[in-house]
C-alpha positions as CSV (number, residue, x, y, z in Angstrom):
1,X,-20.8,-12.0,9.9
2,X,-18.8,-8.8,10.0
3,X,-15.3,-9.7,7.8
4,X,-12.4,-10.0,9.7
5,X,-9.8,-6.9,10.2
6,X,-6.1,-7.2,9.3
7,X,-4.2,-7.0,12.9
8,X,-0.2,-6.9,10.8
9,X,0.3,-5.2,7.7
10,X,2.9,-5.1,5.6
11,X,3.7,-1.8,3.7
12,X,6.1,-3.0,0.5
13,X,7.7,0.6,-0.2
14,X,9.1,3.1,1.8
15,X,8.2,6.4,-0.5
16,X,6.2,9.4,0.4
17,X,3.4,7.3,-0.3
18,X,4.4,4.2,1.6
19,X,5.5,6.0,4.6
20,X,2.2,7.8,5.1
21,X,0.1,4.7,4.3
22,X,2.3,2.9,7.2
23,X,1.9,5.5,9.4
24,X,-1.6,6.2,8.8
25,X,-2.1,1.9,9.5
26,X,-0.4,2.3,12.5
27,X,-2.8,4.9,14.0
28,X,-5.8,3.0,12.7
29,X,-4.3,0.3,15.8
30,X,-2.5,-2.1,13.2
31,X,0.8,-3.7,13.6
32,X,2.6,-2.2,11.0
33,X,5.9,-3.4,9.5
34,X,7.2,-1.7,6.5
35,X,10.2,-2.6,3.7
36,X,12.3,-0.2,2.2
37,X,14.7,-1.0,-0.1
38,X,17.2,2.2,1.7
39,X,19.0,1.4,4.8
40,X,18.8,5.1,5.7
41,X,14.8,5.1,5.1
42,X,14.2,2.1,7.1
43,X,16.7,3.1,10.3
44,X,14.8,7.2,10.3
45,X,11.5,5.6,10.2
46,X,12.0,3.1,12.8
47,X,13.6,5.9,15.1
48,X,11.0,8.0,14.8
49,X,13.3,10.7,12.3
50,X,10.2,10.5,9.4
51,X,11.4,10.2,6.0
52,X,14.0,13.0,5.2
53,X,14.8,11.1,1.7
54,X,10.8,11.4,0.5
55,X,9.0,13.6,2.8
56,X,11.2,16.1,4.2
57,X,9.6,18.4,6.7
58,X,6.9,15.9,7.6
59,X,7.1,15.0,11.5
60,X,6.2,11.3,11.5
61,X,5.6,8.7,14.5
62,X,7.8,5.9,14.7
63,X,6.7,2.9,12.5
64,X,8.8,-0.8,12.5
65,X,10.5,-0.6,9.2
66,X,13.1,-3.3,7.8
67,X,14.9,-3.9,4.7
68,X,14.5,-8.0,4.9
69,X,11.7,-9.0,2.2
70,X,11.1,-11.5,4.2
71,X,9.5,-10.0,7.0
72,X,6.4,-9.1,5.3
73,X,6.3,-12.5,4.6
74,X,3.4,-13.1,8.3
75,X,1.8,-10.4,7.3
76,X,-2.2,-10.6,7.2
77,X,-2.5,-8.2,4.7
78,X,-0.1,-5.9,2.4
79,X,-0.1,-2.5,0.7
80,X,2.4,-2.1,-2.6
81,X,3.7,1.2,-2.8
82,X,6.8,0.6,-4.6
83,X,6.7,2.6,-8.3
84,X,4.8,0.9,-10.9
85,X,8.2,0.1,-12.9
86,X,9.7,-1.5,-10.1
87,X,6.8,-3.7,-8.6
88,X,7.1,-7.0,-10.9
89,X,11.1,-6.8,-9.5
90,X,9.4,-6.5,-5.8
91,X,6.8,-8.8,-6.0
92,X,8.7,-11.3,-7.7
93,X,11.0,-11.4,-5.0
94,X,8.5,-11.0,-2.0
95,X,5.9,-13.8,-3.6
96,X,7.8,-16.9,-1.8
97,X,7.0,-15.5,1.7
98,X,3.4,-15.0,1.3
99,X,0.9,-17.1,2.4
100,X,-1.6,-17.8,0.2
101,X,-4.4,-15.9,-0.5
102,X,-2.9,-12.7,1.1
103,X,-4.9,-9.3,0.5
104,X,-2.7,-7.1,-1.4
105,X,-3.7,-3.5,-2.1
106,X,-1.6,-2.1,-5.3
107,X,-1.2,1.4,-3.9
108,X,0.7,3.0,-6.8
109,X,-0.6,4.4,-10.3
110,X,1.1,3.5,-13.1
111,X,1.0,1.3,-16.2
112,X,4.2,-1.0,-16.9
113,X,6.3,-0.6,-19.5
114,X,7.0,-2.3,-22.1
115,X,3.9,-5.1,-21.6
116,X,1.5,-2.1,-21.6
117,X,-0.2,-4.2,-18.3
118,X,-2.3,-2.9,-15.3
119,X,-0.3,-3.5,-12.2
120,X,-3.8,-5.9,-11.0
121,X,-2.3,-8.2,-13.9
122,X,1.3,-7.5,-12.5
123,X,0.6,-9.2,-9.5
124,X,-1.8,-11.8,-11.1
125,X,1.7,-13.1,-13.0
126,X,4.0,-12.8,-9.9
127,X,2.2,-13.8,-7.2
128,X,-1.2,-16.0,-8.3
129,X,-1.8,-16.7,-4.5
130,X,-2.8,-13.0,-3.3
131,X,-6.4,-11.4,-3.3
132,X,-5.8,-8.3,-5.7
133,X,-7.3,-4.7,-4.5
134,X,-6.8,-1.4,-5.9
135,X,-6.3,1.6,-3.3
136,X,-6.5,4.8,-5.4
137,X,-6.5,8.3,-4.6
138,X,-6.7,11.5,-5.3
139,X,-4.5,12.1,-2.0
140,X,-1.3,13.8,-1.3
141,X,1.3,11.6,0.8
142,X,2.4,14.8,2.9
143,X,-1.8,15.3,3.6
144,X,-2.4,11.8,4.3
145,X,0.7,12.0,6.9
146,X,-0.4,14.9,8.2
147,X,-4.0,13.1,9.0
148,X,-5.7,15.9,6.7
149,X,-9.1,14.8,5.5
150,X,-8.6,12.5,2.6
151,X,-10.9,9.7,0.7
152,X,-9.7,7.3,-1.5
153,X,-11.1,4.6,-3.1
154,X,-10.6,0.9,-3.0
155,X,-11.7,-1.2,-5.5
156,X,-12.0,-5.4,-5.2
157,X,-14.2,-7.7,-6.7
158,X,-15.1,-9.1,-3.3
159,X,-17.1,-6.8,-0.8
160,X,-16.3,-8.5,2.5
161,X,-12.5,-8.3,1.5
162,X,-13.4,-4.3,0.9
163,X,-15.1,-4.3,4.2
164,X,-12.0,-5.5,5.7
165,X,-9.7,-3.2,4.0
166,X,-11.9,-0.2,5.4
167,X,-12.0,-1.4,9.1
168,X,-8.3,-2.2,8.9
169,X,-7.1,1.2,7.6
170,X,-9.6,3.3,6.5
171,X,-10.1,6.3,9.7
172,X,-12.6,9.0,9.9
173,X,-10.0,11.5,8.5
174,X,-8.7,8.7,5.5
175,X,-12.2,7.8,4.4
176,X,-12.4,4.6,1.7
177,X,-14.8,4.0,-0.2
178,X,-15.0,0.1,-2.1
179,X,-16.1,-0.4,-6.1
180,X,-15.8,-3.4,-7.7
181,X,-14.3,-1.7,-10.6
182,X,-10.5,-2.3,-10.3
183,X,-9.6,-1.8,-14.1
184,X,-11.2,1.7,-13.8
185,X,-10.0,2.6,-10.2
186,X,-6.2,1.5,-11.8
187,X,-7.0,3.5,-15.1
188,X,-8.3,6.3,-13.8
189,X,-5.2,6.5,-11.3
190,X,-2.8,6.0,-14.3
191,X,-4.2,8.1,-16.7
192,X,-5.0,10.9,-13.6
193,X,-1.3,12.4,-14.0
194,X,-1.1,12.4,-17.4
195,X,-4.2,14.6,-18.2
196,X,-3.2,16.8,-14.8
């Protein structure tokens, strides 16, 4: 049987990154809702303004986008884009309004400080219930928003929840492409900046 696709996704993050990931849902026929922890992000992207704050310049469709946690909390599937030092804060506070065994795709590249931990093991501690993924690039948030040609992989132990990941969002333009190897898809994304 073909796995299912996600019909709402949350977006947890309303960076360069988030906002283009949202948008980029949103064209792939998703119903998109995205958090952002600025007032002034949330109210330009739902208008249909872009993102002046993180992509200035960058025309972008508009996209539902809240600053209530709690409204990711239906979602069938969620993308974490906030920074790598602020995701246990987010997670933390978003894990009493999932429903368990939630996809969540850790979008950002980063190792925490201070525990030295993956964000995969992040998530594992804060919220048990969700199915862990990996989306890693290389991509540019201003390409991706654009809809220039970009693949990306996205690593999960499970290859139906890949498959669903890649009919959900994945478009010809913003190609995925699954592994099973999420401590080297977060590594490599980590380390990628570093060594650049």
């Amino acid at each position: 049987a073909t796995p299912p696709l996600f019909h709402k996704v949350g977006v947890l993050g309303g960076g360069a990154w988030g906002s283009a990931l949202a948008v980029g849902a949103a064209a792939a026929g998703r119903d998109v809702v995205l958090w952002a922890r600025e007032a002034d992000v949330a109210r330009s992207l739902s208008a249909g303004e872009g993102n002046p704050l993180f992509l200035p310049g960058v025309p972008l469709p508009p996209v539902t986008a809240v600053t209530d946690l709690e409204a990711l909390g239906g979602c069938d599937a969620l993308l974490a884009v906030v920074p790598a030092q602020h995701l246990r804060t987010a997670l933390a506070e978003l894990a009493p309004h999932l429903r368990p065994r939630t996809p969540v795709a850790l979008c950002s590249k980063g190792v925490e400080r201070g525990s030295l931990k993956l964000l995969a093991e992040v998530l594992a501690e804060t919220a048990p219930q969700a199915r862990p993924a990996v989306l890693s690039g290389p991509s540019f948030a201003a390409d991706v928003a654009r809809g220039l040609p970009t693949a990306v992989t996205l690593a999960c132990a499970d290859p139906k929840l890949g498959e669903s990941w890649m009919r959900s969002i994945g478009r010809p333009h913003f190609r995925m492409y699954w592994s099973d190897d999420m401590i080297g898809a977060e590594a490599g994304g980590a380390v990628k900046n570093v060594l650049a």
